[in-house]
N, C-alpha and C positions, 0 to 999 in steps of 0.2 A: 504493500500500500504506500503509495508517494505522500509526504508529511507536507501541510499543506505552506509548509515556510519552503518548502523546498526549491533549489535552483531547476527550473525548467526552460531547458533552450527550445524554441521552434523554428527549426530552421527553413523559411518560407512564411513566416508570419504575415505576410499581405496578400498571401496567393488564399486562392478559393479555397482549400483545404485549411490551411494553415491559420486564416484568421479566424476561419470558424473552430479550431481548438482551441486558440486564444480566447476568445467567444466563452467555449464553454468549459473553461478552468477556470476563468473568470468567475463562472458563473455558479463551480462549484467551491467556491472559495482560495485558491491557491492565490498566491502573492507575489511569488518574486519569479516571475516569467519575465526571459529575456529574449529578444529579437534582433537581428539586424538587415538593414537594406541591401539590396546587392551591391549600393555605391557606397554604404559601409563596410560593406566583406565581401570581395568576389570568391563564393566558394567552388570555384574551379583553382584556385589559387592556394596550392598546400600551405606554403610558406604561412598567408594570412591566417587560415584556418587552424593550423597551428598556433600559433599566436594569439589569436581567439581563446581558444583551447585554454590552452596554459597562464590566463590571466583572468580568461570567467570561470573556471572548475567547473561548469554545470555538473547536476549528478542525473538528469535525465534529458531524453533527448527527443524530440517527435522531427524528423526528418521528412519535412513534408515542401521541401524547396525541389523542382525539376525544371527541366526546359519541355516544353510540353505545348502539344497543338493539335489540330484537327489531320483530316486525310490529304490535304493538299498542302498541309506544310511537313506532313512526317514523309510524305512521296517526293517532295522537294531539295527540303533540307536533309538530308538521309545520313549523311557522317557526323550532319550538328550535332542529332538527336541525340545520335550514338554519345560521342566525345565527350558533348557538354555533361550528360549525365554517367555517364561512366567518371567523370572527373567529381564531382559532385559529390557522387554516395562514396568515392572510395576515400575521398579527402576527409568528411565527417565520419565516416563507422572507422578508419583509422584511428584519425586525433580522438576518439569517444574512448576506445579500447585503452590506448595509449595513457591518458589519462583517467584512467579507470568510472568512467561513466556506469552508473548504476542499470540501467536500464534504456533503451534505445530500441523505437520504432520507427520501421521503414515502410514505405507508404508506396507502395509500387502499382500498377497496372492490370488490368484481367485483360488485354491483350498479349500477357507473356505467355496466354494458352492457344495451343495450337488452334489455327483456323479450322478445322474443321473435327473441334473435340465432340466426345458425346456428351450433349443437354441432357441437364443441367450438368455443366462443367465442375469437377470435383479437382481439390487441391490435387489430386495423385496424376491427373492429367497435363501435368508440368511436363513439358518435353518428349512426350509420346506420341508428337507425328508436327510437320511443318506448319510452322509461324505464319499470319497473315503479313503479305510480301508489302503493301503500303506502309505498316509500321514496325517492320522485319526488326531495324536498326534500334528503334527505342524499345521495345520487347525485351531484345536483346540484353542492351545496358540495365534493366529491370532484373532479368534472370539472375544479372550478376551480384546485383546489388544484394536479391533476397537468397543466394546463396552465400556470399560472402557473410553475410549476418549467421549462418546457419552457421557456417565455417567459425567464425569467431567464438560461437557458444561451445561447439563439440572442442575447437582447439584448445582455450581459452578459456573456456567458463564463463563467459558472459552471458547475459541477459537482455538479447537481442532478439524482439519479438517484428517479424514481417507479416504486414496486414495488405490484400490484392483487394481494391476497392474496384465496385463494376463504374457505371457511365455517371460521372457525377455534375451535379452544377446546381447553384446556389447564388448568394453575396459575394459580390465581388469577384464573379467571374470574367472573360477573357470575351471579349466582343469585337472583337478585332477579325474583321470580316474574311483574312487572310489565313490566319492560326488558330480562329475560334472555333470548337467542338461543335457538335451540331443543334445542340439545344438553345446557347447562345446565337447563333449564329441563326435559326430562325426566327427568333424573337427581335432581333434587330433589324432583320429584311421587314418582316411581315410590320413591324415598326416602322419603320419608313416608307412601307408600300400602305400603309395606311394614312399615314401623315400625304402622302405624296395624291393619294384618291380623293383625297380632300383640299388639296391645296392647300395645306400648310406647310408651307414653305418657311414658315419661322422656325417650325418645330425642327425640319429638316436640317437647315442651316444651324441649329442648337442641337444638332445631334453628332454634327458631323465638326464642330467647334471643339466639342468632349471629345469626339473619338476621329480624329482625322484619319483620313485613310490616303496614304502615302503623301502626294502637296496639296491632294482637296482637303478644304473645310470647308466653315461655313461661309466663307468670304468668296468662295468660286463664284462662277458665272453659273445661271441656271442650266445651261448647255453643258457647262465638265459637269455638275452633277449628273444630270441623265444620262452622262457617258458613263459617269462611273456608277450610279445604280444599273445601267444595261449592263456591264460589265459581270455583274454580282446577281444575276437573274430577276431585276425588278423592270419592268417595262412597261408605260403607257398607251395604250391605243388611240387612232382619232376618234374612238370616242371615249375616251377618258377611262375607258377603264383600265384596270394595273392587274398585270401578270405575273406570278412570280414563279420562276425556274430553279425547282432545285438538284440536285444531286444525284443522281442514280436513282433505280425503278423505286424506291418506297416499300419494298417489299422485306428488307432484313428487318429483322426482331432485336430489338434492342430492350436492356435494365436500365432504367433511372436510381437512380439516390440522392438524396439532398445532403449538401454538403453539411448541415449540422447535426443527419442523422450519423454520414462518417464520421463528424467530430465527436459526438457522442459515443460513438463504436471506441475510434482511438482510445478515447481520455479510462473507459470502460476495459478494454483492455491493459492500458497500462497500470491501470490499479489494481486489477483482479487476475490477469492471467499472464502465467509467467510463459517461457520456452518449454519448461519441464512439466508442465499442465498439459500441453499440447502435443509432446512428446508421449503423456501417459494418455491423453485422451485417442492419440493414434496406435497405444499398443505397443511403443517400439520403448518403453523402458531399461529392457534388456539388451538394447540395442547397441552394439559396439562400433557399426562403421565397417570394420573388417569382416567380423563374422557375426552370426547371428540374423538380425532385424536389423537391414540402415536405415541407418534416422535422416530420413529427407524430405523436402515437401510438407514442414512442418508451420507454413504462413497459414493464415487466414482470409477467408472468401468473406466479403463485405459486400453486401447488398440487399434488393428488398425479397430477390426470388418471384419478382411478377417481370413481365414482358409485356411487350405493344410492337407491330409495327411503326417505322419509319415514317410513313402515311400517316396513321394515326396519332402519331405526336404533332406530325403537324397540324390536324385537324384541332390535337389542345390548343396548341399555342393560338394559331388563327383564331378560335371562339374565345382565346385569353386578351387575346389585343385589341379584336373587333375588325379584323383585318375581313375585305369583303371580297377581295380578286380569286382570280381562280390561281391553282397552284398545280402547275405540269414539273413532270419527272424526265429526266433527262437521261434515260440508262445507257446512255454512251459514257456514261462517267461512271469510276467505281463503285460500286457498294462497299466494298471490305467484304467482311466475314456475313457469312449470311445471317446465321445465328450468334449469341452469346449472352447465355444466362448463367449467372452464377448460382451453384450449390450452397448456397448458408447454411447446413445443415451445423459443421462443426460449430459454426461462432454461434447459435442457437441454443448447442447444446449445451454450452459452454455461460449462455444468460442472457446474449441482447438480441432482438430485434428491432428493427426500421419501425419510426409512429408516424413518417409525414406524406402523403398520399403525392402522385406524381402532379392530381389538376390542383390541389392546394398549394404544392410548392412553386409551382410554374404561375400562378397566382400570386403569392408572394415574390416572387423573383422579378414578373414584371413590374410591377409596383414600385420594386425599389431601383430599379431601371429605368422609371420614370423620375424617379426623385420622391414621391408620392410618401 
């Protein structure tokens, strides 16, 4: 159990995950949580991280900082993904070991399960047949990260707990029309195609002020914007009505979570369940590694265990905006992986499940997207 004076580092503390821990440590009393900006600590940068390390002693650790995006930035950037986070987790679960960190959570991806696992996806399906190839590279850096944590407990002794969150979004998500996951990323079109149906063009121009998208903001000429919402599948007819194109056929099934149900999971983990909980809850006890039971594939699946098609999330969102356009699918563009639900079976049995429903959360998400 973490003592609530305790030094608590989040590493990530601004990103979607990370402040919703902060959020709810907060929330359950702890006190002395610390943070830094990435223009306070570049942690791709051992040296800093280091030096971090060795002047804050944190005794715990929520490692919830990545470089992180949607299917047209992980198909794009493909060595970033890799590198930046491969630098990342091995800089912090180093300097944590190093300086003898009590406990450390790594917050890794359900895309580190092969593309075409058996639904609902169980931990043990870690590495049992090929990667989806659009985010091959960050999967990848993932696998490592949550084996090196595993590596650290059997080597070392530590108490290095890896949690696979499914499709999340919440507060202070990533809207960024280029890197943004798909949940954001329709809420911000269908935002502006509804802003745009109506001719509100103030609202437009104040949307694109907050979140400029490469040298448009809101100070463009009406013309670059319509170039740059054509660009991004919004498009007006002569007769006014707005079409919005999105991404591949709508037919994959995708998991939602809300990001304060995963912080909730986190903070609930770190308190309650150690490695060797998880170890005894998978049987492998007796486990040596060499012989007997190896102890591997010992993270946890974090989600809600319901599904929706692609389609149907966007029919939430549209009913959550008031967006009126029609929405065509473009299946010359990727889908990913067809399927991907996650098993919560273990972290269930183990005490927690998901309370916030997918049209409640995407209800509150836009709201705070508006400012509201």
């Amino acid at each position: 159990m973490m003592e609530k004076n305790a030094k608590i580092y989040v590493a990530g503390h601004r990103g979607l995950v990370g402040s919703a821990i902060v959020r709810n440590l907060q929330k359950k009393g702890y006190t002395n949580i610390i943070g830094r900006t990435h223009k306070e600590l570049d942690l791709t940068d051992q040296r800093a991280v280091d030096a971090f390390f060795d002047a804050e002693k944190p005794e715990y650790v929520f490692l919830a900082a990545a470089h992180v995006g949607g299917i047209m930035a992980n198909n794009t950037y493909r060595a970033d993904f890799m590198l930046i986070n491969l630098q990342i987790q091995n800089n912090v679960i180093s300097a944590s070991q190093r300086t003898g960190v009590k406990k450390l959570m790594f917050l890794g991806s359900s895309c580190i399960y092969p593309r075409l696992a058996p639904q609902p996806i169980k931990e043990e399906a870690l590495l049992t047949g090929e990667l989806e190839y659009t985010n091959e590279e960050y999967a990848l850096a993932k696998i490592s990260g949550m084996r090196l944590c595993e590596s650290m407990n059997l080597q070392y002794g530590c108490n290095y707990v890896a949690v696979m969150p499914t499709n999340l979004y919440g507060p202070n998500d990533n809207y960024d029309l280029v890197r943004s996951h798909v949940l954001p990323a329709m809420i911000r079109k269908m935002h502006l195609g509804h802003a745009l149906e109506e001719g509100r063009w103030d609202d437009i121009r104040a949307d694109l002020d907050k979140r400029p998208v490469g040298e448009v903001d809101g100070k463009a000429t009406e013309d670059a914007i319509m170039d740059l919402l054509g660009k991004y599948g919004l498009k007006r007819g002569a007769d006014g009505n707005v079409t919005l194109n999105l991404w591949g056929s709508g037919k994959p099934l995708r998991e939602f979570l809300h990001s304060d149900d995963m912080a909730d999971a986190c903070v609930y983990v770190m308190e309650r369940v150690d490695f060797e909980d998880i170890v005894k809850e998978r049987g492998l006890e007796n486990g040596t590694g060499d012989a007997g039971k190896e102890i591997r594939n010992c993270h946890l699946n974090v989600g809600s265990g319901t599904e929706l098609h692609i389609a149907d999330l966007a029919q939430i969102v549209k009913k959550t905006v008031g967006f009126r356009g029609d929405i065509k699918w473009d299946a010359s563009k990727p889908d990913g992986t067809p399927r991907k639900l996650m098993d919560v079976s273990r972290l269930a049995r183990l005490g927690w499940t998901y309370s916030i429903t997918l049209e409640e959360g995407v209800k509150g998400v836009y709201s705070e997207y508006c400012g509201k």
